[in-house]
C-alpha positions in Angstrom: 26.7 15.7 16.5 24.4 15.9 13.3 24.2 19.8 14.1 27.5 21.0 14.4 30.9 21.4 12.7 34.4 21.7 14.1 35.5 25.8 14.5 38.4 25.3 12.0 35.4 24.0 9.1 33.2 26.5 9.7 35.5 29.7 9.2 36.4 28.1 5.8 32.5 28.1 5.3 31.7 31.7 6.0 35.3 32.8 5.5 35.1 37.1 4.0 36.6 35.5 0.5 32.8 33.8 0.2 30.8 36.5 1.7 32.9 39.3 -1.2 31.5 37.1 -3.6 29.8 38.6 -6.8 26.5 37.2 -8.1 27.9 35.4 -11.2 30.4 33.8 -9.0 27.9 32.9 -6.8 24.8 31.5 -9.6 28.1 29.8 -11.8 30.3 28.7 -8.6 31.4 25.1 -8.3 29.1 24.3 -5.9 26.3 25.7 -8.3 27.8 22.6 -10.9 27.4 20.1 -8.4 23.5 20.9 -7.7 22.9 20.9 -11.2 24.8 17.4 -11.9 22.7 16.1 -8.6 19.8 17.2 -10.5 20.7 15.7 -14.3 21.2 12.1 -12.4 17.9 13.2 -10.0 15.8 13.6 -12.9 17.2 11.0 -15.3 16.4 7.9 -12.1 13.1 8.8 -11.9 11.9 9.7 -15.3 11.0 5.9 -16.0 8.7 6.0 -12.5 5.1 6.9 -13.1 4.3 3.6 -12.3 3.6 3.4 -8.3 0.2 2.6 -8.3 -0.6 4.4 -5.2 -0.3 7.9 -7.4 -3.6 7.3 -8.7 -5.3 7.1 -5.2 -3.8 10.2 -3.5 -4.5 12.0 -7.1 -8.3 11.1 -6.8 -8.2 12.5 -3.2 -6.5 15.6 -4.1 -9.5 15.6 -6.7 -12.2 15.2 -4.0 -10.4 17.9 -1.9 -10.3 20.2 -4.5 -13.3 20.0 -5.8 -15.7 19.6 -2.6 -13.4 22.0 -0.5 -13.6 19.0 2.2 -11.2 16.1 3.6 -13.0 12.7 3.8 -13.5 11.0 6.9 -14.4 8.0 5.8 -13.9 5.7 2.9 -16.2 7.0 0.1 -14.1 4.2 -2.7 -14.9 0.9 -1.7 -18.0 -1.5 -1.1 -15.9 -3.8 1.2 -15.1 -0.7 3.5 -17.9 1.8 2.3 -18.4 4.4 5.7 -15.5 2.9 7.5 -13.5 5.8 8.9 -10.5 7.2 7.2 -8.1 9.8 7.5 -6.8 11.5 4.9 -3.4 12.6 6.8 -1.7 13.6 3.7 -4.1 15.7 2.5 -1.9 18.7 1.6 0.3 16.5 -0.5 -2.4 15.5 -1.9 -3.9 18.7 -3.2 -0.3 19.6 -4.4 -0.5 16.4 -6.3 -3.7 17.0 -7.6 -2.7 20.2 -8.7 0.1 19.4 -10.5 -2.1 17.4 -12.9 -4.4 19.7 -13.3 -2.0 22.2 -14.4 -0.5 19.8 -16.8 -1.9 16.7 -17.0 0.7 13.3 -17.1 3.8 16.1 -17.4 2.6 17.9 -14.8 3.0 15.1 -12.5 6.0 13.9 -13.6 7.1 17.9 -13.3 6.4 17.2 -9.7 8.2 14.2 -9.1 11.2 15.9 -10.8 11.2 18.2 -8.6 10.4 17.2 -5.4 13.0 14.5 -5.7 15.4 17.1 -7.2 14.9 18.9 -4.2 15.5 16.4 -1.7 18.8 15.5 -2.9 20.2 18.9 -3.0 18.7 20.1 0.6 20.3 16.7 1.4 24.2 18.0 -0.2 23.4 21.7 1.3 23.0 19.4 4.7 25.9 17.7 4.2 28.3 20.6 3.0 27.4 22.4 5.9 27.8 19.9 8.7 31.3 18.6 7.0 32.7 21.9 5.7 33.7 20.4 3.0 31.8 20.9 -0.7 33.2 17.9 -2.6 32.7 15.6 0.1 29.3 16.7 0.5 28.9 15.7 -3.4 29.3 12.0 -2.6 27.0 12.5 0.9 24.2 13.6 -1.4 24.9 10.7 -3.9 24.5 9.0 -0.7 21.1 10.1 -0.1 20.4 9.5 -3.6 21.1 6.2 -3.7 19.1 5.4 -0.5 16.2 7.6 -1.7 16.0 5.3 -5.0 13.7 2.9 -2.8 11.1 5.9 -2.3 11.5 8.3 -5.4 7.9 8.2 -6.7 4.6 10.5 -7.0 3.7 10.3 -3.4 3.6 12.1 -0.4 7.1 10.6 1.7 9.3 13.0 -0.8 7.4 15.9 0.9 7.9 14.5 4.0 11.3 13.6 3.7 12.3 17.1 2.5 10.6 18.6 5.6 13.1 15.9 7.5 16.3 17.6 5.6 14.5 21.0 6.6 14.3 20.2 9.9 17.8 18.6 10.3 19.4 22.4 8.5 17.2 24.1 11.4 18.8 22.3 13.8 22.1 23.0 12.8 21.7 26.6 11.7 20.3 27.3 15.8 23.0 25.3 17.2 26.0 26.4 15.0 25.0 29.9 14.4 21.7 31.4 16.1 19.6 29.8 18.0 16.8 31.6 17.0 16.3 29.4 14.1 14.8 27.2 16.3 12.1 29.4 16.4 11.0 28.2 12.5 10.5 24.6 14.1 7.2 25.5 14.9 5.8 26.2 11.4 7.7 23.3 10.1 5.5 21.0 11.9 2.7 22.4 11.4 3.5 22.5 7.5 4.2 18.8 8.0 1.6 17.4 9.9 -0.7 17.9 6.8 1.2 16.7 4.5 3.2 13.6 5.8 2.9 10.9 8.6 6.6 11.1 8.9 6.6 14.3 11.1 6.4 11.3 13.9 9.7 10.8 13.0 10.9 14.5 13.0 9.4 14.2 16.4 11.9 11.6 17.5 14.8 14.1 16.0 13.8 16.7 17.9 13.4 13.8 21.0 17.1 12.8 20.5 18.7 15.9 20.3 16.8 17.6 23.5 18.1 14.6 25.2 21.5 14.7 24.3 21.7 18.7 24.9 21.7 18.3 28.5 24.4 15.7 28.4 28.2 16.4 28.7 30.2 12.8 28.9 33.2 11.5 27.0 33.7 7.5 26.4 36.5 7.0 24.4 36.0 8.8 20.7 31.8 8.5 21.6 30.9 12.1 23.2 28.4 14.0 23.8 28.7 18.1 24.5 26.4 19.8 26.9 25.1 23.3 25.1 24.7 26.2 26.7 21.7 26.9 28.8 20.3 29.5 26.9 20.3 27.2 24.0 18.8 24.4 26.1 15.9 26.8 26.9 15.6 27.9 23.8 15.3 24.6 21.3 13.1 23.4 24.5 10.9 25.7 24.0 10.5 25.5 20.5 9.9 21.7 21.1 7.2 22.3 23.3 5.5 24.9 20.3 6.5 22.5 17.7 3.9 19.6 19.5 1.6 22.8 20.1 1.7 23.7 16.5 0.6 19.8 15.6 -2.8 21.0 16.5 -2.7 23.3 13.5 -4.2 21.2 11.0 -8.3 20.7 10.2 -8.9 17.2 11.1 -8.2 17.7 15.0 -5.8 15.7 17.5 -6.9 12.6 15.4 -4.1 13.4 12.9 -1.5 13.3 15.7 -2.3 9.8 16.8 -3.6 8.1 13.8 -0.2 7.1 12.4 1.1 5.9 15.8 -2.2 4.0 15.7 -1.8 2.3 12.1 2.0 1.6 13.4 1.2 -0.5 16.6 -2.7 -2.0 16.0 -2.8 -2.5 12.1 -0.3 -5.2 11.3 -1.6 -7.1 8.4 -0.6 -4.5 6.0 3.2 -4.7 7.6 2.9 -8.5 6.3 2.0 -8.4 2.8 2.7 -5.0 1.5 6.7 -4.8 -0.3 8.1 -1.6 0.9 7.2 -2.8 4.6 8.9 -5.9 4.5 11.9 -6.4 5.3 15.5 -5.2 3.4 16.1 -8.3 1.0 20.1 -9.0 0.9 19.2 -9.7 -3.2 18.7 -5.6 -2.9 22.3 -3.8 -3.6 20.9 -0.7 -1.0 21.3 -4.2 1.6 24.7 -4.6 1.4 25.1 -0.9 1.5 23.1 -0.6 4.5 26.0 -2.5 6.3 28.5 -0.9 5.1 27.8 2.4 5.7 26.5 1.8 8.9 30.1 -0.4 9.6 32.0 2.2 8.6 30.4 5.0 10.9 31.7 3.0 13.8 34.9 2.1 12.1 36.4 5.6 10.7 36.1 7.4 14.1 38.6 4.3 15.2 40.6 4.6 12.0 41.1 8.2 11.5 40.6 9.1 15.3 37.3 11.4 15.2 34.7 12.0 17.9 32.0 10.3 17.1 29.1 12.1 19.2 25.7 10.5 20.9 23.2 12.3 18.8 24.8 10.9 15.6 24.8 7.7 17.1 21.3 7.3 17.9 19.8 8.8 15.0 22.2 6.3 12.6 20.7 3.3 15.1 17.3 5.0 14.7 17.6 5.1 10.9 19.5 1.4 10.5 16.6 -0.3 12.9 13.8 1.2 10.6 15.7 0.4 7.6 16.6 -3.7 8.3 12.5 -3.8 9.9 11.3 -2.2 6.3 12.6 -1.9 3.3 11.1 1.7 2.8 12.8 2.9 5.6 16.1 2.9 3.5 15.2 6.4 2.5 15.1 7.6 6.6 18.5 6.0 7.5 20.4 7.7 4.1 19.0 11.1 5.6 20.3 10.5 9.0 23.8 8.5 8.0 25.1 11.0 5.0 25.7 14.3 7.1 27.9 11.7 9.5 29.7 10.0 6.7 30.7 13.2 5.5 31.9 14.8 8.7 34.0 12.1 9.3 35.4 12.2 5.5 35.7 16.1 6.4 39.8 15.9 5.6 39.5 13.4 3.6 39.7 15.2 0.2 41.0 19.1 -0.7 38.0 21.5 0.1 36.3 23.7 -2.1 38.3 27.1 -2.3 35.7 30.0 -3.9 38.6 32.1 -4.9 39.3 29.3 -7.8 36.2 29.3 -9.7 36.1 29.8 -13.1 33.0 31.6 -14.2 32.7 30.7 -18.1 33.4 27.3 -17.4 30.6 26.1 -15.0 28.4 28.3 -16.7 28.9 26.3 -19.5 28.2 22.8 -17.4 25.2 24.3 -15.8 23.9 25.2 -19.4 24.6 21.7 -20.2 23.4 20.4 -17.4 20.0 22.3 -18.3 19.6 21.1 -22.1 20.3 16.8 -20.5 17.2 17.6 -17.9 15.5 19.3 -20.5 16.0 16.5 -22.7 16.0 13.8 -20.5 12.5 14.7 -19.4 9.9 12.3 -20.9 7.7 12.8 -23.7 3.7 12.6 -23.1 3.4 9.6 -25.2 6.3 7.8 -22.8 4.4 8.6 -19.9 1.3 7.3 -21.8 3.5 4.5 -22.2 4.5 3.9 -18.6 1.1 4.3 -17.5 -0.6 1.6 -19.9 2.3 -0.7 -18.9 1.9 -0.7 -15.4 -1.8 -0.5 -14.8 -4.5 -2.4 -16.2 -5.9 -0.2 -18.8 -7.2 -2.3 -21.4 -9.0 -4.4 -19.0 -10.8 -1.2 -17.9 -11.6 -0.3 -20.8 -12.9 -3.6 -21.4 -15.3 -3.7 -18.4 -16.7 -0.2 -19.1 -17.6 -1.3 -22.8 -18.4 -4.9 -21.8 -21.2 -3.6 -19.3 -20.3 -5.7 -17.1 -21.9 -4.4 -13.7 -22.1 -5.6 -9.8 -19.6 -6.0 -7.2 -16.3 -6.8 -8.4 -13.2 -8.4 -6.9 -9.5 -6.3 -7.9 -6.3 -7.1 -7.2 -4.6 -4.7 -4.9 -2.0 -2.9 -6.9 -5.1 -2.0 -9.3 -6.9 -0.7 -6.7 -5.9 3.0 -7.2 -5.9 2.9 -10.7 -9.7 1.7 -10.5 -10.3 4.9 -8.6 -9.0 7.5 -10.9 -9.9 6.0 -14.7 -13.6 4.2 -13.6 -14.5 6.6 -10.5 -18.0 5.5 -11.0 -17.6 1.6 -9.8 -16.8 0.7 -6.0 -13.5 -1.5 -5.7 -12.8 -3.9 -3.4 -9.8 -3.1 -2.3 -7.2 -0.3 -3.2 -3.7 0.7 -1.5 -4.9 2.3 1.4 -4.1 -0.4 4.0 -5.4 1.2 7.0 -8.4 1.3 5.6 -9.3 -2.1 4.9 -6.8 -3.5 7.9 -9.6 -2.7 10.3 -12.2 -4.0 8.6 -10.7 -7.2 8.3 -10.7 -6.8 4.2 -6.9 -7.2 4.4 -7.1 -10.1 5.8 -9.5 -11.7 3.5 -8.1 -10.6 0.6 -4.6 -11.8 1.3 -6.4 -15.0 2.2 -8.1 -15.4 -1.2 -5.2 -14.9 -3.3 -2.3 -16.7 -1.2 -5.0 -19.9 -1.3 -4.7 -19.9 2.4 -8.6 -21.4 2.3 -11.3 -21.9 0.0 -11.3 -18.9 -2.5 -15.0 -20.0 -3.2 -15.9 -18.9 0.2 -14.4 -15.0 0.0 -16.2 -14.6 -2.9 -19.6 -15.6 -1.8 -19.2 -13.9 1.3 -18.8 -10.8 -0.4 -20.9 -11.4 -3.3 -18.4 -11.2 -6.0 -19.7 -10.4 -9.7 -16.5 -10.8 -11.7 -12.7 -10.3 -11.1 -10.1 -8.1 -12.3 -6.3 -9.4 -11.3 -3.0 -10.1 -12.4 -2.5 -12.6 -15.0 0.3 -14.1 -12.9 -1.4 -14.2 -9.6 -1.2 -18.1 -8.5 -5.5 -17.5 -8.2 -6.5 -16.6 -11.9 -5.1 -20.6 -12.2 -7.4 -22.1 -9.4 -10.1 -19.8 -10.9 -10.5 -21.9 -13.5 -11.0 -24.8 -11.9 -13.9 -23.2 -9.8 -17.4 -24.3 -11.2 -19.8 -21.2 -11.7 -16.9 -19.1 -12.9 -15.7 -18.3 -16.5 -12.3 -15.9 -18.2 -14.2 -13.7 -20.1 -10.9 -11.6 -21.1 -6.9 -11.7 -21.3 -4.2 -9.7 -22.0 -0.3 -9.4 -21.0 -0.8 -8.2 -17.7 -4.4 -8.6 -16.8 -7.2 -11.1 -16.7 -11.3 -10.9 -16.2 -13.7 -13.3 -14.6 -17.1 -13.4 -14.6 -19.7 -15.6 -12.5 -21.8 -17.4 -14.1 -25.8 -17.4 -12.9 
């Protein structure tokens, strides 16, 4: 299962020969090279991404937490949705966000992404390593993760939550494996990551699937499934049952527990025109890779004759459903199918032997590795860059100097944006979907700008002022044809309409 490793693997793991290991040997080992390579080709995938627009939004919360000492309950950004209730459920990420810029500004943030998403892919190889056994095999499990996670690396919340995921995956294996007392640190883990990520939901259905599979003992063909010991059962029970206890710890209430099961099941307009939740598009590479690693989960245990056990089974499915349902989701099933690949890949290529290492050498790789991060990490005027490129700052700039004033209609990647560089003007819509799913502002505005009706009519029911929108959204073109309404300014990306009186 996704928390154990065959006897013979794990005495090479924690085999005397590692534990007589000096401290150079152990900062400037092999394994030590890999990390730092993970981290060069970490840092140089997302050092062109400060361009998710949904940064700017959790940065202007972190703000408002910050700087009121409070966590909105309802929307305090919008005219559209003005008092409707919200919940900030990330609001720890948030603050960590926040600080980050605060501390240093557009680097700082970028210093944030770096890491976080360094982090991930490394917990993700430690994971690996220690379910397989086998360092170098682990290498190309975290590459694995890597490549999935390239769908989510960006300045938001999920990298938190996906780390906490990894976290949760090495506790599970460390109490199985070794001591079941590490199940004991499930608690605080959840109640870490209940504030800062709705994912916990999903650590919940880890913790579901292997408590299930614990009390099972069956064999059917290579697909088993090994019943643990009772005082193990007991144990990781109980730590279950504190874990959904320690969900309570957080300062919004039993609200936060349900409110992303609520978003999930009763808000589905968001699920329909928002990217990452459509979805996985076979014109996307991670598609094809989707198949095939999920093909050849079920066809190596065949091939090479290896258990494949029930818990790794599930979680795979679990993973592979999410990911064909939403594109996003790619991310979730690289966590779940990498450790697998990798056990199964266990013999598969000579293990890593510490009595070989060679001090000077991967000193002089990790130094290396250290000046291409250091190097490779962008300048402030190229994350000015990225920033004016993706959002519409000249247009903003434009409408504070113009004077324009009233209600005004934005498109919906510019929505966060608005918040952070004009906090002073109410937008109509912005990229928290469950916010304006319930009060039907979704729907409207997904109306007005796939021409699914007369756009006339959304803009005098919400008594539109002037526009600020894509210059290749299909509606700037039927704008033009609608009397009472005039383009007042243009650029590359972005385009500003006024009503006439």
């Amino acid at each position: 299962m996704l928390l154990e490793i065959p006897a013979r693997l794990e005495s090479r793991v924690s085999s005397p020969q590692i534990q007589r290991r000096g401290a150079w040997q152990t900062i400037f080992s092999f394994p030590a090279v890999l990390a730092a390579l993970l981290t060069v080709v970490t840092v140089f995938t997302v050092r062109g991404r400060f361009s998710d627009p949904d940064v700017w939004w959790h940065l202007r919360t972190g703000e408002i937490i910050w700087s009121t000492h409070s966590i909105p309950a309802v929307d305090l950004f919008s005219f559209t949705a003005n008092g409707h209730s919200w919940i900030a459920q990330e609001w720890l990420s948030q603050l960590t966000i926040y600080g980050a810029y605060k501390l240093g500004g557009h680097s700082g943030l970028m210093l944030w992404l770096c890491i976080a998403a360094s982090l991930v892919v490394i917990a993700g190889y430690v994971l690996c390593w220690l379910y397989s056994g086998n360092g170098k095999i682990a290498f190309l499990g975290a590459l694995g993760i890597w490549f999935f996670a390239t769908i989510g690396f960006s300045i938001r919340p999920q990298l938190i939550g996906h780390l906490l995921l990894i976290s949760e995956l090495l506790i599970l294996y460390m109490g199985r494996s070794r001591d079941s007392r590490w199940f004991f640190a499930l608690p605080p883990l959840f109640a870490l990551w209940i504030n800062c990520h709705s994912s916990f939901v999903f650590g919940l259905m880890v913790l579901a699937v292997v408590l299930f599979c614990s009390f099972l003992g069956f064999r059917a063909g290579l697909l088993v499934s090994t019943r643990w010991e009772k005082r193990k059962r007991i144990t990781l029970a109980a730590s279950c049952a504190v874990s959904l206890a320690a969900l309570l710890v957080n300062p919004i209430g039993p609200k936060l527990i349900w409110y992303p099961i609520d978003v999930m099941f009763k808000q589905g307009s968001e699920f329909g025109i928002i990217a990452e939740w459509q979805p996985t598009p076979f014109d996307d590479v991670r598609a094809w890779a989707l198949l095939g690693v999920a093909g050849l989960v079920l066809f190596l245990p065949l091939f090479r004759r290896v258990e494949l056990r029930l818990e790794e089974l599930l979680l795979i499915a679990l993973g592979f459903g999410l990911a064909v349902q939403h594109e996003r989701m790619l991310f979730l099933f690289g966590i779940f199918a990498a450790p697998v690949f990798c056990r199964l890949l266990a013999d598969a290529w000579d293990r890593y032997e510490p009595g070989h290492e060679h001090v000077l050498p991967n000193a002089f790789l990790i130094a290396l590795a250290t000046v291409a991060v250091t190097l490779g990490f962008p300048s402030s005027r190229n994350l000015a860059k990225q920033v004016n490129k993706a959002n519409p700052v000249k247009a903003v700039e434009f409408i504070e100097h113009s004077g324009l004033s009233g209600r005004m209609l934005n498109g919906y990647v510019y929505g966060g944006y608005l918040l952070w560089a004009a906090p002073g003007r109410k937008v109509f819509i912005d990229g928290r979907a469950d916010v304006y799913d319930p009060a039907g502002v979704l729907a409207d505005y997904t109306r007005f700008t796939s021409l699914n009706g007369d756009p006339k009519s959304i803009l005098d029911k919400y008594r539109i002022d002037f526009l600020l929108l894509a210059q290749d959204e299909p509606i700037t073109r039927v704008l033009l044809l609608i009397p009472g309404w005039k383009k007042i300014y243009s650029d590359e990306q972005s385009v500003v309409f006024t009503r006439h009186r």
